[in-house]
C-alpha positions in Angstrom: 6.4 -135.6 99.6 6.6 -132.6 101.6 9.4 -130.2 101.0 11.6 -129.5 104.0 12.1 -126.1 104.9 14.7 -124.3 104.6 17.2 -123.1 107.2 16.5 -119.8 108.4 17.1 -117.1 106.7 20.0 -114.2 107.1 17.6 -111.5 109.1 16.6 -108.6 107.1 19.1 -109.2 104.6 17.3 -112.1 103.1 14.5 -109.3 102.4 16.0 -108.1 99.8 16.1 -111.9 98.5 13.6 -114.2 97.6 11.7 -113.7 100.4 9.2 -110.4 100.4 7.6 -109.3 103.4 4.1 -109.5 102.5 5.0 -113.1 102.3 5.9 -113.3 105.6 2.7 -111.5 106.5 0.9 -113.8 104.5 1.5 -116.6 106.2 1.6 -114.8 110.0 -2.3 -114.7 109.0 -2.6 -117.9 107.3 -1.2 -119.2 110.9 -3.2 -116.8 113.3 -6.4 -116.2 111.8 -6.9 -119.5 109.0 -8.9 -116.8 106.3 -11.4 -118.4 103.7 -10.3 -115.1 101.3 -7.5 -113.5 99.9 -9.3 -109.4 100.3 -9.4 -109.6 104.2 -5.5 -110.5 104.3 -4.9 -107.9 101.9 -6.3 -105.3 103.6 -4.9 -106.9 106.8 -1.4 -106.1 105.6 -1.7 -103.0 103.4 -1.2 -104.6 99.5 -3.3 -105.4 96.7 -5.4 -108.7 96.5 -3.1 -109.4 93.7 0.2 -109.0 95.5 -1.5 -111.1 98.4 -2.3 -114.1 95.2 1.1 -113.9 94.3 2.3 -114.6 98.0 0.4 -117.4 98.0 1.4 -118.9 94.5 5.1 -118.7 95.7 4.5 -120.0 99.0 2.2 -122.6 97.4 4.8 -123.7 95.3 7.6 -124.1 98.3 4.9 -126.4 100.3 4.3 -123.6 103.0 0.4 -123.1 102.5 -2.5 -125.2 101.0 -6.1 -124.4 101.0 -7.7 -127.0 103.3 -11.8 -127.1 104.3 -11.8 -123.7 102.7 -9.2 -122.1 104.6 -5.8 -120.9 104.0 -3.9 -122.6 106.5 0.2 -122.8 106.6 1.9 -126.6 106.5 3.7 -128.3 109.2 6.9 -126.7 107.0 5.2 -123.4 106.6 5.2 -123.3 109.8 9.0 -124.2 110.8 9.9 -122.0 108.5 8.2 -118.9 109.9 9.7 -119.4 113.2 12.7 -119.5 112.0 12.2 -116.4 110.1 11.1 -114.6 112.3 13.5 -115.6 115.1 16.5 -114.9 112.7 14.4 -110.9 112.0 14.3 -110.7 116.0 18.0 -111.3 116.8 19.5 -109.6 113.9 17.6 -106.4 114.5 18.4 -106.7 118.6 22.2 -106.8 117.4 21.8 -103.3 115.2 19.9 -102.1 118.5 22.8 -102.8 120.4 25.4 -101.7 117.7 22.9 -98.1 117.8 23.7 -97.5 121.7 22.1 -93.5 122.4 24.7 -91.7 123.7 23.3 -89.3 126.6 26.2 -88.0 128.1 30.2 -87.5 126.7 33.2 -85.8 127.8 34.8 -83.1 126.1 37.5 -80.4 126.2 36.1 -76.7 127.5 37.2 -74.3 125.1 36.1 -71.8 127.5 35.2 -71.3 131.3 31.7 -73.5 131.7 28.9 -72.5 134.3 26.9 -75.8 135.4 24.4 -76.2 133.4 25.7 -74.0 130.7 24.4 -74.6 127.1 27.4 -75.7 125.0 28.4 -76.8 121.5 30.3 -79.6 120.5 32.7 -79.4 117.7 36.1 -81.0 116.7 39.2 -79.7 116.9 42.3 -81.3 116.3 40.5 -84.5 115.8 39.2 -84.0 119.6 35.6 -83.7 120.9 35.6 -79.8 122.3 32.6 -77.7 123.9 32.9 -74.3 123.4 29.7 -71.5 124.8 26.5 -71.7 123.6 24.5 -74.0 121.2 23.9 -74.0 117.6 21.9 -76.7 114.9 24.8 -79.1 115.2 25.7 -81.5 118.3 24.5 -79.5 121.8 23.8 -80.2 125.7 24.8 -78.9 129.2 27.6 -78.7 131.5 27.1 -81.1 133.9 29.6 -79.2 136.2 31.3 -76.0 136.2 34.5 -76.2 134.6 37.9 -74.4 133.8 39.1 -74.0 130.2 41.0 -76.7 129.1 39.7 -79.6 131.3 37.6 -82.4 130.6 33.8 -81.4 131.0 31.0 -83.8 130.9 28.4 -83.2 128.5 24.9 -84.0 129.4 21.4 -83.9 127.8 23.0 -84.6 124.3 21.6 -83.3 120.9 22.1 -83.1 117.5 24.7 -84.5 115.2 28.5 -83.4 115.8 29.6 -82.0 112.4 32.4 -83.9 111.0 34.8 -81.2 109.1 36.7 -82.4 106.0 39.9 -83.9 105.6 41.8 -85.4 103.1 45.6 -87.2 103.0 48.7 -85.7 100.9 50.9 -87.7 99.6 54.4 -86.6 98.7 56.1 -88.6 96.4 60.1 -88.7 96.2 61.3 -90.4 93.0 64.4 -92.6 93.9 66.6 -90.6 91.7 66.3 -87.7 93.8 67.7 -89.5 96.9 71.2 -87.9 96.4 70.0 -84.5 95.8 71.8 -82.0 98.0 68.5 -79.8 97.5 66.0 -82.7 98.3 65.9 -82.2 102.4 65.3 -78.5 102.3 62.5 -78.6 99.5 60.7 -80.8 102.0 61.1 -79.0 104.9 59.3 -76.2 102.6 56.4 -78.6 101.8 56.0 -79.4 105.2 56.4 -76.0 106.9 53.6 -74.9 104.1 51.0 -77.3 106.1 52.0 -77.2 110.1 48.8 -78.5 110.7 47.7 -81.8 110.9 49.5 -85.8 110.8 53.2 -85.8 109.7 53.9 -89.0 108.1 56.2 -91.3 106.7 55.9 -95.4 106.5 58.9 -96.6 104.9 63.0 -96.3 105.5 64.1 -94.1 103.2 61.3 -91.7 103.7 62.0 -91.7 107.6 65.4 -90.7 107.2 64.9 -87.8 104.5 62.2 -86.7 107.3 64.1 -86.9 109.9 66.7 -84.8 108.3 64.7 -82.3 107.4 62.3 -81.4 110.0 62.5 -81.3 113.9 58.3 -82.1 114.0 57.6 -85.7 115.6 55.8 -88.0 112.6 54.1 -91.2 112.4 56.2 -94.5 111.1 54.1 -97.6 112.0 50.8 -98.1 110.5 50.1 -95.1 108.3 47.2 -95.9 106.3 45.5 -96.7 109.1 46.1 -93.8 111.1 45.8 -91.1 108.2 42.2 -93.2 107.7 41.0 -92.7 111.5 42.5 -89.1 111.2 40.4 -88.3 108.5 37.4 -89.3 109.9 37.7 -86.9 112.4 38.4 -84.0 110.5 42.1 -84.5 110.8 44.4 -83.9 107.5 47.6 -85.1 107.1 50.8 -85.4 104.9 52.5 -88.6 103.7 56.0 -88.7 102.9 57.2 -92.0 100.5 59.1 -93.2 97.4 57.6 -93.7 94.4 58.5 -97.4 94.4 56.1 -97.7 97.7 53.2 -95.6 96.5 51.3 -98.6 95.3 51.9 -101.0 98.5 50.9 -98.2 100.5 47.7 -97.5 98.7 46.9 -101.5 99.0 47.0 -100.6 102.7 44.0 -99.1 103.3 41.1 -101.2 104.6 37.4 -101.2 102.8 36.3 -99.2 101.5 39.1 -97.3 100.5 41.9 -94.5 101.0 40.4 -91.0 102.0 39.9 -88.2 100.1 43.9 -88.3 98.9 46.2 -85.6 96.5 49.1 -87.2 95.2 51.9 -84.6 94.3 54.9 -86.4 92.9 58.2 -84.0 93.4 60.3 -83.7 90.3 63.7 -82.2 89.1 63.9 -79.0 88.5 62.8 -77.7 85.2 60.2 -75.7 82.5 57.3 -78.1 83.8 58.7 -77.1 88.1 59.2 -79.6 90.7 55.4 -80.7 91.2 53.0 -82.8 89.4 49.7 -82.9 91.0 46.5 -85.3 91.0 43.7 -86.0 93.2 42.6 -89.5 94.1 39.3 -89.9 95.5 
């Protein structure tokens, strides 16, 4: 009895399966041109006679292809299942096309006075697409208008790829024995004066409230992990204020594949060994 075939497969994902592409290619020929030898489909699709016997056996041995009056000729199934195939490679690569959109144009912030048609480079800066004079090996186009510095210029004739600088995520930990310590609030205003730059944040109670007494700079309370992960991606560092008892929960927070580039400094009591221990998580 015939075997049925098999759904369709998962686009180009089922590639790296069980199914090759000289197989498919292999019976695209067996359909289109019905060859009485193996050498002509070989050379048809670029591989060795051999590989092009092996297509066949495994083929063969699924019900796809049979040698009929001399010919290699694909099955009713062989068939089917080559439509299908091919229809699931068509509309999974026309969904990357569409998830690959070319950019051609963008807006920025002019670093600088802009002529029209002035060459410019884009760069980020404070996590914010900026154009500043002149072009360089990285992202590049025009000014599209003339423009004052500090507005919004559009960016045509786009080029390149826009650098992304590094980031990564501090984390401060408090121990919860150092809550009532007179001497806590100002050590972290120190920490936090020592990098001005960047996301100030802190994602649980106790953590909001040493903050809050200890530095006049606005910080983030609601969805940390996520937002020290989309800073970082733009080049954007920032420093994370908790307890240690929420250290864990708030590493569990970030979504695949994983926290940022990430230095975990743990604040201690005074003493021989000083207030910090330090390690990197990456």
């Amino acid at each position: 009895m015939p075997r049925k075939a098999p759904p369709p497969g998962n686009g180009l994902v089922s590639l790296r399966g069980g199914t090759s592409l000289a197989e498919l290619l292999f019976l695209y020929d067996c359909v289109t041109e019905t060859p009485t030898k193996l050498r002509p489909i070989a050379e048809r699709i670029g591989v060795t006679v051999q590989a092009v016997s092996h297509s066949y056996g495994r083929l063969a041995r699924r019900g796809f292809v049979r040698i009929e009056a001399g010919r290699y000729r694909a099955t009713v199934e062989g068939i089917a299942w080559l439509h299908g195939m091919l229809r699931g490679l068509a509309e999974d690569v026309f969904l990357r096309q569409e998830r690959l959109a070319i950019i051609r144009s963008c807006r920025a912030i002019a670093l600088a006075d802009l002529d029209e048609g002035e060459r410019v480079t884009l760069e980020l800066v404070d996590g914010l697409l900026s154009a500043r004079p002149g072009s360089s090996d990285g992202s590049r186009g025009r000014a599209a208008r003339r423009t004052r510095a500090g507005s919004l210029v559009e960016v045509a004739d786009l080029e390149g790829i826009l650098p992304l600088p590094k980031a990564s995520v501090r984390v401060v930990v408090v121990p919860v024995s150092r809550l009532g310590d007179r001497s806590l609030r100002s050590e972290l205003a120190r920490i936090v004066r020592a990098r001005p730059e960047g996301l100030l944040a802190a994602p649980a109670l106790e953590a909001a409230h040493l903050l809050r007494t200890a530095v006049s700079r606005p910080f983030a309370r609601f969805a940390v992990a996520e937002s020290v992960a989309d800073a970082a991606r733009v080049g954007v560092s920032s420093t994370v204020v908790l307890l240690d008892q929420d250290l864990q929960r708030f590493l569990a927070e970030f979504p695949s594949p994983g926290p940022p580039p990430m230095e975990i400094q743990t604040l201690r009591a005074p003493g021989p060994a000083g207030r910090w221990n330090r390690r990197s998580l990456r």
